[in-house]
mmCIF file as gemmi writes it, N, C-alpha and C atoms, coordinates in Angstrom:
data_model
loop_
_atom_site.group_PDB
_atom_site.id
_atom_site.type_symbol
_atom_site.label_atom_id
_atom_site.label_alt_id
_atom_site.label_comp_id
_atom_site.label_asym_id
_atom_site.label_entity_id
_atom_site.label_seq_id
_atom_site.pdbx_PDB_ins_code
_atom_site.Cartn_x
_atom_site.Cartn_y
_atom_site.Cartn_z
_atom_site.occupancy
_atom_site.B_iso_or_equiv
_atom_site.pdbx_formal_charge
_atom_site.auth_seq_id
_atom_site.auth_asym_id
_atom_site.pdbx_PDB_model_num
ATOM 1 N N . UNK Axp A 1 ? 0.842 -1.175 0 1 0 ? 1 A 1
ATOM 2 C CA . UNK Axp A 1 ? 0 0 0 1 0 ? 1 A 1
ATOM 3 C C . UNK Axp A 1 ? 0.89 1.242 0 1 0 ? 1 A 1
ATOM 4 N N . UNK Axp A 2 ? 0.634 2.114 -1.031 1 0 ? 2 A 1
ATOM 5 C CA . UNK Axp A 2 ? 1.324 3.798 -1.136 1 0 ? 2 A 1
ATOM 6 C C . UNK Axp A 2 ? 0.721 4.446 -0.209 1 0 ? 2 A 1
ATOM 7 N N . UNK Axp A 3 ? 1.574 4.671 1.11 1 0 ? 3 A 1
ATOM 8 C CA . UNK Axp A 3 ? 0.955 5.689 1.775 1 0 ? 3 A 1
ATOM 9 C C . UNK Axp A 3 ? 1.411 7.219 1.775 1 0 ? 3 A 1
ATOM 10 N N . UNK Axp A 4 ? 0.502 8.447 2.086 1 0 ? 4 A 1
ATOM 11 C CA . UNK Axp A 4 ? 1.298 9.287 1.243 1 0 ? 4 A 1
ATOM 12 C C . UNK Axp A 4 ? 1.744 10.042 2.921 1 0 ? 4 A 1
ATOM 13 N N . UNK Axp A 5 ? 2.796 10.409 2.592 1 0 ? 5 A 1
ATOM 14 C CA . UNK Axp A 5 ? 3.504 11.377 3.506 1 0 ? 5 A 1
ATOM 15 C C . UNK Axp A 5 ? 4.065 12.439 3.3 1 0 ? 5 A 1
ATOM 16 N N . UNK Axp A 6 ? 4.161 12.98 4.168 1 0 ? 6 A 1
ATOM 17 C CA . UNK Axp A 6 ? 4.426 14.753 4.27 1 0 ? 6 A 1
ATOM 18 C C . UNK Axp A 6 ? 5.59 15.373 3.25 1 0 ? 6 A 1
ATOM 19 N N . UNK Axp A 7 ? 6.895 14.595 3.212 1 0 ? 7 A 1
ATOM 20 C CA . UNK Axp A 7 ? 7.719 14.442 1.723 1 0 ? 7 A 1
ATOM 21 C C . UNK Axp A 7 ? 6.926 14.211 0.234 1 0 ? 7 A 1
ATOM 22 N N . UNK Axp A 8 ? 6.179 13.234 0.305 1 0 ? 8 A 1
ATOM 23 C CA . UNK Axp A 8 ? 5.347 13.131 -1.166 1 0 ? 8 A 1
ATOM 24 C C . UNK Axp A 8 ? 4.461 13.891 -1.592 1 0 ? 8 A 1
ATOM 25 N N . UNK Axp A 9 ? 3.896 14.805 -0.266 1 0 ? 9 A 1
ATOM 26 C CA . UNK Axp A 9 ? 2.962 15.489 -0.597 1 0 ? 9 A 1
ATOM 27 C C . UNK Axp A 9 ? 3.159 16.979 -1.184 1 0 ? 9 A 1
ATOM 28 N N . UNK Axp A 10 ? 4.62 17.108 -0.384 1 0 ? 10 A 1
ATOM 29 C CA . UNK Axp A 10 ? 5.334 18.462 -0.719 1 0 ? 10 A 1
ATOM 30 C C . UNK Axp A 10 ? 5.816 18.598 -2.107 1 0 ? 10 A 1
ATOM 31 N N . UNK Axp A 11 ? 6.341 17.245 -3.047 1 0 ? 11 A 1
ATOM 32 C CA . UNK Axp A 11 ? 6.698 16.888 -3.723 1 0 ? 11 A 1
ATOM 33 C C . UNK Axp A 11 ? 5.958 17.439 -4.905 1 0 ? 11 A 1
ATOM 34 N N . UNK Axp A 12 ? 4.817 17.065 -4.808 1 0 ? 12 A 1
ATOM 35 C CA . UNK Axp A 12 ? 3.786 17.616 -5.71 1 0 ? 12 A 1
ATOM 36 C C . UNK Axp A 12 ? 3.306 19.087 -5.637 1 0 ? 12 A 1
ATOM 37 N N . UNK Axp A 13 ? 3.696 19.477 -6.643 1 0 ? 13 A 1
ATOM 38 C CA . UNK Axp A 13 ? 3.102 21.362 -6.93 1 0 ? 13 A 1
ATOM 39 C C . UNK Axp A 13 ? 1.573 21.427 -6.352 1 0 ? 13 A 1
ATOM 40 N N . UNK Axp A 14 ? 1.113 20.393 -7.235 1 0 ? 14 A 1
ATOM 41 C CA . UNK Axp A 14 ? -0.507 20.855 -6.873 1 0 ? 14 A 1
ATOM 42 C C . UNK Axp A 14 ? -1.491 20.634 -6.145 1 0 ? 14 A 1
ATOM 43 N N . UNK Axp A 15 ? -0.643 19.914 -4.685 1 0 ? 15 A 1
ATOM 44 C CA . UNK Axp A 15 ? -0.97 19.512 -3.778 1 0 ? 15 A 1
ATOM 45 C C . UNK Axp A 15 ? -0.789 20.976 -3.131 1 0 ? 15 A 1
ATOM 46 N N . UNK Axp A 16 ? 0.193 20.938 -2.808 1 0 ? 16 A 1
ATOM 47 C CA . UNK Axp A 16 ? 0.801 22.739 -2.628 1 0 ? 16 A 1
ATOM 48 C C . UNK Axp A 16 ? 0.318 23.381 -2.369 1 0 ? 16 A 1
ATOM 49 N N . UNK Axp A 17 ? -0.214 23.761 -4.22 1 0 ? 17 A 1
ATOM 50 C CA . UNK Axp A 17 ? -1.004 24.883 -4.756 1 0 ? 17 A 1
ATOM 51 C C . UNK Axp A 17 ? -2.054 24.968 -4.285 1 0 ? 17 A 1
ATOM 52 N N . UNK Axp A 18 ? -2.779 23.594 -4.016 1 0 ? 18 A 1
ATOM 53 C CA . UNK Axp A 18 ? -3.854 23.453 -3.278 1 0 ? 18 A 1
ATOM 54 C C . UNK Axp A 18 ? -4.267 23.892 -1.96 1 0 ? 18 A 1
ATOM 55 N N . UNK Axp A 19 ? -3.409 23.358 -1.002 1 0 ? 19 A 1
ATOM 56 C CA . UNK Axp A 19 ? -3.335 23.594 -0.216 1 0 ? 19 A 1
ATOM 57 C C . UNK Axp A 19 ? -3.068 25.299 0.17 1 0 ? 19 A 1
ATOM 58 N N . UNK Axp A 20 ? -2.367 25.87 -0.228 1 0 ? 20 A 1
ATOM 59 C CA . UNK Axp A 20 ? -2.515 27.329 -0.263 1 0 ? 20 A 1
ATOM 60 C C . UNK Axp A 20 ? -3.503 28.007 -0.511 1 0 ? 20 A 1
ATOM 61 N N . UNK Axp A 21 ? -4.118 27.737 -1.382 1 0 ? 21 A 1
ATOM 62 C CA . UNK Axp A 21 ? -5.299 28.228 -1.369 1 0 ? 21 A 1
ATOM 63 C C . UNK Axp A 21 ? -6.363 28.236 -0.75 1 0 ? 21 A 1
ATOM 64 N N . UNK Axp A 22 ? -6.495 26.687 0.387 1 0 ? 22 A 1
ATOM 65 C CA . UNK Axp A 22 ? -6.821 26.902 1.367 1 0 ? 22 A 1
ATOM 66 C C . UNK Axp A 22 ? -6.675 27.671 2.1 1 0 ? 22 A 1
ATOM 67 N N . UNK Axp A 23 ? -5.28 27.861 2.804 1 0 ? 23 A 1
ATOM 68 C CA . UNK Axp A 23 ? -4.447 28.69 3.964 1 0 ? 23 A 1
ATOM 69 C C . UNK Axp A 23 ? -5.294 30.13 3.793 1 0 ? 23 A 1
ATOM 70 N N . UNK Axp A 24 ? -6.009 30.589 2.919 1 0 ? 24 A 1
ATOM 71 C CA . UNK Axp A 24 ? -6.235 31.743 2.347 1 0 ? 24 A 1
ATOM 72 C C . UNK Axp A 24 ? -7.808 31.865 2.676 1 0 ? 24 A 1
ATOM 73 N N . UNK Axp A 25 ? -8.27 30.522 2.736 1 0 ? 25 A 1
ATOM 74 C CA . UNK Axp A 25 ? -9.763 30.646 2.939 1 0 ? 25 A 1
ATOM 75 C C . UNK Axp A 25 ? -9.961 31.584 4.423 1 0 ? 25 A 1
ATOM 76 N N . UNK Axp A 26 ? -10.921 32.038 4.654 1 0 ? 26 A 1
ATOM 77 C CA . UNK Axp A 26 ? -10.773 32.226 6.16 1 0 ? 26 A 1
ATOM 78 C C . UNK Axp A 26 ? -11.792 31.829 6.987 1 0 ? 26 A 1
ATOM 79 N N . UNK Axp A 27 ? -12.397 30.927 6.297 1 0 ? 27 A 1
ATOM 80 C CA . UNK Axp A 27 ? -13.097 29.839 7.29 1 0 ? 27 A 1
ATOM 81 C C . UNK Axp A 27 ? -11.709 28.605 7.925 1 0 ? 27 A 1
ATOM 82 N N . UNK Axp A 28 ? -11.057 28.084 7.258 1 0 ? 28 A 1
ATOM 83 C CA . UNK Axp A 28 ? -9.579 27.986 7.211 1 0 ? 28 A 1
ATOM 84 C C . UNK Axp A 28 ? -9.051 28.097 8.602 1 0 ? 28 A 1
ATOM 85 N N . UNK Axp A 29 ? -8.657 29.455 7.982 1 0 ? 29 A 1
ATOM 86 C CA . UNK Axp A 29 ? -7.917 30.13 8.66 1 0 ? 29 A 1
ATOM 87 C C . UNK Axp A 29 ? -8.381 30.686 10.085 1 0 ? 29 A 1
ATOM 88 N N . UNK Axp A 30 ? -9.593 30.132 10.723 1 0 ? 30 A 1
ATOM 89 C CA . UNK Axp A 30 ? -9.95 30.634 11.836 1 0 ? 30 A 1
ATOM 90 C C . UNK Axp A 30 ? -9.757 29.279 12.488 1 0 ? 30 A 1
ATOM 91 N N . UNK Axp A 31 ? -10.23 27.684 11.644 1 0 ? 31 A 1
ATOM 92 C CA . UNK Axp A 31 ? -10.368 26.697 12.106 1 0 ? 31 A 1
ATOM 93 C C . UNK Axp A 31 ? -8.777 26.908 12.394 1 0 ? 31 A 1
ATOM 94 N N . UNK Axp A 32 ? -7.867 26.847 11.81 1 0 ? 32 A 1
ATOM 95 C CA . UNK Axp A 32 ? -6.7 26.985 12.396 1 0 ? 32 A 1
ATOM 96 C C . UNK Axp A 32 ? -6.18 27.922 13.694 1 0 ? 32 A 1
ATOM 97 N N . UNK Axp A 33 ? -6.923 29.235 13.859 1 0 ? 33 A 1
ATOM 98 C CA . UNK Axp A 33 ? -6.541 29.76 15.229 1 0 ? 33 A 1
ATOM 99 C C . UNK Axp A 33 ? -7.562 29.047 16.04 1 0 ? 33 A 1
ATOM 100 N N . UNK Axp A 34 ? -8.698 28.389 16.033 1 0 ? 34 A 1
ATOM 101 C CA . UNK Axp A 34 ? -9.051 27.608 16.889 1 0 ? 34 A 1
ATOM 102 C C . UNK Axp A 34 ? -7.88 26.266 16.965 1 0 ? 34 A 1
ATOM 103 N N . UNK Axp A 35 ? -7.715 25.555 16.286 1 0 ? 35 A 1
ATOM 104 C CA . UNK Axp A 35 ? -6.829 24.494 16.975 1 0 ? 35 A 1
ATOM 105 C C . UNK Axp A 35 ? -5.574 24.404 17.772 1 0 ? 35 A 1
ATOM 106 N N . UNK Axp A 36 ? -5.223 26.16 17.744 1 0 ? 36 A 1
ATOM 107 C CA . UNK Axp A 36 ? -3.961 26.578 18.278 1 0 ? 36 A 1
ATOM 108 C C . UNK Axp A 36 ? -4.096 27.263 19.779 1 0 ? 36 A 1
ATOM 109 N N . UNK Axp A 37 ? -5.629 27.227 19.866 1 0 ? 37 A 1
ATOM 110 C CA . UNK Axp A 37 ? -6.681 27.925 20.737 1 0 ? 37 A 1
ATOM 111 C C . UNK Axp A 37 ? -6.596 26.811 22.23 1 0 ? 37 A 1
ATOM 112 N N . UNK Axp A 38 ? -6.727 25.855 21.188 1 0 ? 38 A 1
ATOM 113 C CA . UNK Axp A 38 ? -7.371 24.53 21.619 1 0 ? 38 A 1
ATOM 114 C C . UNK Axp A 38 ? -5.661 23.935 22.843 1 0 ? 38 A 1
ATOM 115 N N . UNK Axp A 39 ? -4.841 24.582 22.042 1 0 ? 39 A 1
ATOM 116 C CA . UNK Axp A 39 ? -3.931 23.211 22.771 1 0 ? 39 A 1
ATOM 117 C C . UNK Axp A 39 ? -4.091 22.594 23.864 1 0 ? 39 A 1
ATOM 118 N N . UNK Axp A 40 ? -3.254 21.847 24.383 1 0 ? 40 A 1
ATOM 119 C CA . UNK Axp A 40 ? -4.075 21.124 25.48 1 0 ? 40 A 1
ATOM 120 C C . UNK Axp A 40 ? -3.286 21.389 26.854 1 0 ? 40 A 1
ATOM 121 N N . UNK Axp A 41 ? -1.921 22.513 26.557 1 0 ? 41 A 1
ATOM 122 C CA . UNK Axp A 41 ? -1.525 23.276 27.489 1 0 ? 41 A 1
ATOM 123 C C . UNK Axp A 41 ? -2.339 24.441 28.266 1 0 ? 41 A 1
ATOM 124 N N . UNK Axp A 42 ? -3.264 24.699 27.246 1 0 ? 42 A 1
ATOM 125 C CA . UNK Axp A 42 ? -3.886 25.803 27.807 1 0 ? 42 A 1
ATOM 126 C C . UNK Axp A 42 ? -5.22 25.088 28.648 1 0 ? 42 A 1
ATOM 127 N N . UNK Axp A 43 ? -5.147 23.703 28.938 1 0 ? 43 A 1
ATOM 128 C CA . UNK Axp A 43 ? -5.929 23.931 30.107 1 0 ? 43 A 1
ATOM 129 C C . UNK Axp A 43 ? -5.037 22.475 30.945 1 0 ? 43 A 1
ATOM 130 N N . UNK Axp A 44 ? -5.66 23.656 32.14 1 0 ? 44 A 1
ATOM 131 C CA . UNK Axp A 44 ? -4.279 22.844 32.927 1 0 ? 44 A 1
ATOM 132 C C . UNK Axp A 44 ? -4.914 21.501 34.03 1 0 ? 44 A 1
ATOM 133 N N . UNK Axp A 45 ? -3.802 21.256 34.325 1 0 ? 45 A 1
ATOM 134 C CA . UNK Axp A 45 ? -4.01 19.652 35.02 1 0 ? 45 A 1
ATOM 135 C C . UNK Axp A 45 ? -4.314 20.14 36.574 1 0 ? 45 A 1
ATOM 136 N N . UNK Axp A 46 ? -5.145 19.268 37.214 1 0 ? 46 A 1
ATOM 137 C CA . UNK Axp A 46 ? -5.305 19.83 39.053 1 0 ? 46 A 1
ATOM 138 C C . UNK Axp A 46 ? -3.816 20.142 39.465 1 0 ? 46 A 1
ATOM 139 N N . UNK Axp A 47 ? -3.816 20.995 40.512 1 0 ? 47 A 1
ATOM 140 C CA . UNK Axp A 47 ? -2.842 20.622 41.077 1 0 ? 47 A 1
ATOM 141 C C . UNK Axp A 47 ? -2.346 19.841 42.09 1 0 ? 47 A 1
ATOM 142 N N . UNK Axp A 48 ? -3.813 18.926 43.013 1 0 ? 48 A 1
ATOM 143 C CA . UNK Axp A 48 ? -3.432 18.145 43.223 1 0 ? 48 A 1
ATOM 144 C C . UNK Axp A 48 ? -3.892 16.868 42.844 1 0 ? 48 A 1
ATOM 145 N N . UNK Axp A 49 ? -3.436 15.602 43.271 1 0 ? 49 A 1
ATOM 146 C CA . UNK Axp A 49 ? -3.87 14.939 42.315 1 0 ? 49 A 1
ATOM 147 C C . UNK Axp A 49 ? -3.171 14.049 40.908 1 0 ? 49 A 1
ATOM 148 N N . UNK Axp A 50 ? -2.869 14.835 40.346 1 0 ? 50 A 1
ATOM 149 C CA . UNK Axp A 50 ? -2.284 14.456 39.162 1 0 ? 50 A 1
ATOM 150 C C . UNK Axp A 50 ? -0.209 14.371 39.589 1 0 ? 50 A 1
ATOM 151 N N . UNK Axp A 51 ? -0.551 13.051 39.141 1 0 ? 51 A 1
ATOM 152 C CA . UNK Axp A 51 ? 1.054 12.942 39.338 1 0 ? 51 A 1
ATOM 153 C C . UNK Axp A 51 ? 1.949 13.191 38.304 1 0 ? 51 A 1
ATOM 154 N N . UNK Axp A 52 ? 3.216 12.669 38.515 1 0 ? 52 A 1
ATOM 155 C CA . UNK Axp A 52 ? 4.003 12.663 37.673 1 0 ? 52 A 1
ATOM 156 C C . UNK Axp A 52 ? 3.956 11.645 36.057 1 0 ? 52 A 1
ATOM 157 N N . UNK Axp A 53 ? 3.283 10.68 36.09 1 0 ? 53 A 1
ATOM 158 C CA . UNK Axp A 53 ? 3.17 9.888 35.251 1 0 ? 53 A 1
ATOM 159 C C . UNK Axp A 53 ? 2.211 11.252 34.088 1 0 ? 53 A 1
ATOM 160 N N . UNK Axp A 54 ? 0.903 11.642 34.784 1 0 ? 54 A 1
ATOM 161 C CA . UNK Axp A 54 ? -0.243 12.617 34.334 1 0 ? 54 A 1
ATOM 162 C C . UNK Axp A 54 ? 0.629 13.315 33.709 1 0 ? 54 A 1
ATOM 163 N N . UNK Axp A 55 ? 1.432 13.954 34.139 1 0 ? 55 A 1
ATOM 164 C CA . UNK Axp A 55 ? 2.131 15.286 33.793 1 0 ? 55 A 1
ATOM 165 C C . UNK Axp A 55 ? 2.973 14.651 32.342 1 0 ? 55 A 1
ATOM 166 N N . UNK Axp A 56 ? 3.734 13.47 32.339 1 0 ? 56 A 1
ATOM 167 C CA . UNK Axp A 56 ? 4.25 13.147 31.484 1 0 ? 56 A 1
ATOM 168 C C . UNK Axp A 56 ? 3.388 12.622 29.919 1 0 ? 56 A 1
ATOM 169 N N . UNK Axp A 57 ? 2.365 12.125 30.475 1 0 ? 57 A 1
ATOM 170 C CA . UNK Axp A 57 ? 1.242 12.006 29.483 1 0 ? 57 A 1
ATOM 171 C C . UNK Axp A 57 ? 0.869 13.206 28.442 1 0 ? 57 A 1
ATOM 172 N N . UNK Axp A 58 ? 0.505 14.443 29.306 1 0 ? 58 A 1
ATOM 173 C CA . UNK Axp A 58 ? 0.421 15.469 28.958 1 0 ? 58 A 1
ATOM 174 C C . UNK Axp A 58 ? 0.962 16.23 27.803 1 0 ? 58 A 1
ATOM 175 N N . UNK Axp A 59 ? 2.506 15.782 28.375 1 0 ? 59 A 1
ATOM 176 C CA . UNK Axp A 59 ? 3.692 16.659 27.853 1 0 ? 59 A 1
ATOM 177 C C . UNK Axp A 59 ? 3.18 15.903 25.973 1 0 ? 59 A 1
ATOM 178 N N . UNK Axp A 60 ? 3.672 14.437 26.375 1 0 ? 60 A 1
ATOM 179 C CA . UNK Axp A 60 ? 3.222 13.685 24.899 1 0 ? 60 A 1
ATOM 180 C C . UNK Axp A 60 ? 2.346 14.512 23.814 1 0 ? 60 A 1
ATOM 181 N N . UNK Axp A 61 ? 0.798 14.161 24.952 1 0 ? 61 A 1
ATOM 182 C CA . UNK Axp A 61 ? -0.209 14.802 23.838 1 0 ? 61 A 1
ATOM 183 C C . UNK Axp A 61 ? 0.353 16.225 23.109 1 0 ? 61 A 1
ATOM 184 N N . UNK Axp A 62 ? 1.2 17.267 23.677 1 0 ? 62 A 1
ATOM 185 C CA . UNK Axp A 62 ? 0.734 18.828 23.739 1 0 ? 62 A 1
ATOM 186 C C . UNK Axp A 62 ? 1.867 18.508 22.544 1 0 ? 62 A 1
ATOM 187 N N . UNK Axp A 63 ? 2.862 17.757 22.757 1 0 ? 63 A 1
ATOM 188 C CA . UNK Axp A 63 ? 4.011 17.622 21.409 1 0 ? 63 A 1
ATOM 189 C C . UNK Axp A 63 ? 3.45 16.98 20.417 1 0 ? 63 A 1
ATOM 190 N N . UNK Axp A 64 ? 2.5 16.141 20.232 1 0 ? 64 A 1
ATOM 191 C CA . UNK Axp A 64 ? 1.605 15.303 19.094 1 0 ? 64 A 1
ATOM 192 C C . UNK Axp A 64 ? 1.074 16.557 18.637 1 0 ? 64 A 1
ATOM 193 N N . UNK Axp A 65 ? 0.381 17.097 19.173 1 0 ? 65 A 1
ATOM 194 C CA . UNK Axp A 65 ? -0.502 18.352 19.104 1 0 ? 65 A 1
ATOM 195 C C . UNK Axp A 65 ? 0.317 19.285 18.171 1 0 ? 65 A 1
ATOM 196 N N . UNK Axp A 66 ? 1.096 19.854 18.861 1 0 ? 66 A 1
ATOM 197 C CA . UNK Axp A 66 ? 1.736 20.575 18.061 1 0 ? 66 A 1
ATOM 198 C C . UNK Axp A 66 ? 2.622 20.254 16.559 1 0 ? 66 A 1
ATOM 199 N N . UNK Axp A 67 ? 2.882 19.024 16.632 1 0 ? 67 A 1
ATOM 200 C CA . UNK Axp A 67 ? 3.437 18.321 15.195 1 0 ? 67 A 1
ATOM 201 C C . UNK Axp A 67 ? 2.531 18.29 14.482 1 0 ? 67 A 1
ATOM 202 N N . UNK Axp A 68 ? 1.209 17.66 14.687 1 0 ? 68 A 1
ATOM 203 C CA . UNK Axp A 68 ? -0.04 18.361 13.644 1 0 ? 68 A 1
ATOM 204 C C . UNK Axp A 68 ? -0.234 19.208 13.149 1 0 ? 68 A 1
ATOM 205 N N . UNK Axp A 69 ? -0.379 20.238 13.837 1 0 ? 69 A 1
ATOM 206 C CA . UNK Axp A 69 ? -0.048 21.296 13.332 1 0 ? 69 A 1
ATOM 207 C C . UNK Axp A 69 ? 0.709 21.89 12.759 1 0 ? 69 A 1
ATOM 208 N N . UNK Axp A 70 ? 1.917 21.443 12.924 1 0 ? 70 A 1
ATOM 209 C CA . UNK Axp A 70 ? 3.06 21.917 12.157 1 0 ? 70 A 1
ATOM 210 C C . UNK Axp A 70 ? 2.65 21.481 10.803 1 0 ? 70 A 1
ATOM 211 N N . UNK Axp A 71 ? 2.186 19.523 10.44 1 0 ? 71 A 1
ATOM 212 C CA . UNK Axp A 71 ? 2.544 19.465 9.262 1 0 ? 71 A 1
ATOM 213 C C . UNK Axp A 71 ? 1.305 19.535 8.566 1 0 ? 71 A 1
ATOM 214 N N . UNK Axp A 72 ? 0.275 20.451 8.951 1 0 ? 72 A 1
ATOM 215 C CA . UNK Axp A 72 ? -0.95 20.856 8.264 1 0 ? 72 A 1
ATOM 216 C C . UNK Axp A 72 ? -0.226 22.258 7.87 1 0 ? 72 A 1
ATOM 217 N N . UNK Axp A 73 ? 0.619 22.97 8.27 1 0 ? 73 A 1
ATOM 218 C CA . UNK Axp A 73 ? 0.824 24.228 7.889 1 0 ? 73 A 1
ATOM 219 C C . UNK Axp A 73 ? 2.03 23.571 6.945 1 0 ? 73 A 1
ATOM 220 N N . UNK Axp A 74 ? 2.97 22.877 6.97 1 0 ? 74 A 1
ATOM 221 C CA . UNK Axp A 74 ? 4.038 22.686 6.002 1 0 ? 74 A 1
ATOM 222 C C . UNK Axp A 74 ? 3.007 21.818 4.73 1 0 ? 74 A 1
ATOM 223 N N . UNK Axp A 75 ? 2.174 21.451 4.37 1 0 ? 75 A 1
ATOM 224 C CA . UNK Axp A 75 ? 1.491 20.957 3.397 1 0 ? 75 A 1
ATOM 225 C C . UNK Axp A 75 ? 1.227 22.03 2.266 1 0 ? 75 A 1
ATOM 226 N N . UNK Axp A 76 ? 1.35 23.083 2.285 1 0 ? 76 A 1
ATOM 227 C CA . UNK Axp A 76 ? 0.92 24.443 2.007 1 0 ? 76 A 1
ATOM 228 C C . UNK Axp A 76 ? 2.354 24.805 1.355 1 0 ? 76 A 1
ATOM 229 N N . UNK Axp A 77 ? 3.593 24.137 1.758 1 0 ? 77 A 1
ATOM 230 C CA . UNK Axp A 77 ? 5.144 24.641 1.174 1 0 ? 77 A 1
ATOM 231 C C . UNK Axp A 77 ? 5.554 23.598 0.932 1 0 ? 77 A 1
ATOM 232 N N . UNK Axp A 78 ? 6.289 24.211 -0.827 1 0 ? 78 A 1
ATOM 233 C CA . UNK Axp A 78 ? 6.823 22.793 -1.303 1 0 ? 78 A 1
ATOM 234 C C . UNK Axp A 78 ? 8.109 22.215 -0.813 1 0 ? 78 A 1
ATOM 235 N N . UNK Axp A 79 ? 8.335 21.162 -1.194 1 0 ? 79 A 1
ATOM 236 C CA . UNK Axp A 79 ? 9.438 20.781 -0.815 1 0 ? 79 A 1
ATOM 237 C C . UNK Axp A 79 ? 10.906 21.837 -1.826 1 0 ? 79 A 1
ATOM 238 N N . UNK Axp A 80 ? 12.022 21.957 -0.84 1 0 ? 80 A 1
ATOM 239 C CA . UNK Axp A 80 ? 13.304 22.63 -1.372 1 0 ? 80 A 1
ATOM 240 C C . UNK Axp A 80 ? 13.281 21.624 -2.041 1 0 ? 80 A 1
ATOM 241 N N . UNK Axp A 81 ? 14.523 22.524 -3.407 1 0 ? 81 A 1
ATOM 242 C CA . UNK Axp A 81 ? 14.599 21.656 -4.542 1 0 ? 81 A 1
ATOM 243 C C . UNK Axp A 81 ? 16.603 21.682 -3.769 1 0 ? 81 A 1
ATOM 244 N N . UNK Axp A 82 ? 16.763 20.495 -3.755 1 0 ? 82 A 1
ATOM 245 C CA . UNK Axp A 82 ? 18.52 20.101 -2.811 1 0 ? 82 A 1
ATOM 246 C C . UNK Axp A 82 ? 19.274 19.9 -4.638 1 0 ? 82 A 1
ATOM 247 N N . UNK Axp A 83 ? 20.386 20.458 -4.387 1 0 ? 83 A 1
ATOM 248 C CA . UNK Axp A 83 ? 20.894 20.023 -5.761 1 0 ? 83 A 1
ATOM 249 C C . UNK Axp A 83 ? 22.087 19.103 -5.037 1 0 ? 83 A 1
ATOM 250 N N . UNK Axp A 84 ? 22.804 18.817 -6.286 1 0 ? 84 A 1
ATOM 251 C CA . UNK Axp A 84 ? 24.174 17.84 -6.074 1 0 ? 84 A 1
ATOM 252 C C . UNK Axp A 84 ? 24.652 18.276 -5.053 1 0 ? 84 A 1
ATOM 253 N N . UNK Axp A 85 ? 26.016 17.899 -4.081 1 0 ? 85 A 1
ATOM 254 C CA . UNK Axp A 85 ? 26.669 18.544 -3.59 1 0 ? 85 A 1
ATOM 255 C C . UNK Axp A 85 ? 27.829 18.437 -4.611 1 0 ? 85 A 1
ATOM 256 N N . UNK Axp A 86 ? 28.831 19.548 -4.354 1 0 ? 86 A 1
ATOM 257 C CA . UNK Axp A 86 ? 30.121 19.564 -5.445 1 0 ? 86 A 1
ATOM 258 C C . UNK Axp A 86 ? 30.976 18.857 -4.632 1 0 ? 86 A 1
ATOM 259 N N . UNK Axp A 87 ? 31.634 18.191 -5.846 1 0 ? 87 A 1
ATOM 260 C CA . UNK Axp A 87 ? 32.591 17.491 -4.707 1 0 ? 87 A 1
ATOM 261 C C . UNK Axp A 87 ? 34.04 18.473 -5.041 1 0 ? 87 A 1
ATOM 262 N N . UNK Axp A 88 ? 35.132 17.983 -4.12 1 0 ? 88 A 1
ATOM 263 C CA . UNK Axp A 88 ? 36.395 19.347 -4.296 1 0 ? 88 A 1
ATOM 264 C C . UNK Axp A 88 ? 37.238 18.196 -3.807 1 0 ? 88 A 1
ATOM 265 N N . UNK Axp A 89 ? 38.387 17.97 -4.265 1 0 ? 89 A 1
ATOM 266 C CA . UNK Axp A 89 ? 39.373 17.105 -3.876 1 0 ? 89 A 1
ATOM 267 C C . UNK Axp A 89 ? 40.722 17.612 -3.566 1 0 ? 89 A 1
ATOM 268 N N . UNK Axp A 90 ? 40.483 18.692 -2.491 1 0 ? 90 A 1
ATOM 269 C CA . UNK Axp A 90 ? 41.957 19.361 -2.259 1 0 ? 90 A 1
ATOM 270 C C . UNK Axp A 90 ? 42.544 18.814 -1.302 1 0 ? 90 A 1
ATOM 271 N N . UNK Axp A 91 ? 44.064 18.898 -1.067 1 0 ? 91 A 1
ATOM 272 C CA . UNK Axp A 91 ? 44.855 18.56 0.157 1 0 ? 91 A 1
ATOM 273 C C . UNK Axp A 91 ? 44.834 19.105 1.28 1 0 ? 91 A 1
ATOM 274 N N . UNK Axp A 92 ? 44.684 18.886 2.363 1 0 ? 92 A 1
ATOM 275 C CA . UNK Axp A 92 ? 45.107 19.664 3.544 1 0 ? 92 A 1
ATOM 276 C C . UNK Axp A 92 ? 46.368 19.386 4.138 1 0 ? 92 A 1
């Protein structure tokens, strides 16, 4: 099975293109300051109560959280185009 990922998707212009043109909607663009609204730092754990394991759980989700987000906003930019590297064969 081709599954597609965040490299393949960038890959393609008109996925991109697409996607930008979303970024632009501003129905969009609000659902996006809501999900940034949303994180799950901004509401907080008891203070008592919740242990250390809780707290570490937490931390997880709020970094999942935020990688989503990241790669809903990088879907929108294509991938750099990397050229050769040169090679140089001098002495030191």
């Amino acid at each position: 099975m081709n599954q597609m990922t965040l490299r393949k998707w960038r890959k393609e212009t008109a996925l991109t293109n697409a996607a930008q043109k979303l970024k632009s909607n501003k129905t969009f663009v609000q659902m996006m300051e809501v999900l940034r609204n949303e994180l799950p730092t901004n509401q907080t754990l008891p203070v008592s109560g919740a242990g250390a394991h809780d707290f570490s759980y937490a931390y997880g989700v709020e970094v999942g959280y935020r990688r989503a987000i990241m790669v809903m906003e990088a879907m929108a930019v294509d991938a750099p185009e990397l050229g050769q590297p040169e090679a140089k064969f001098e002495q030191q």
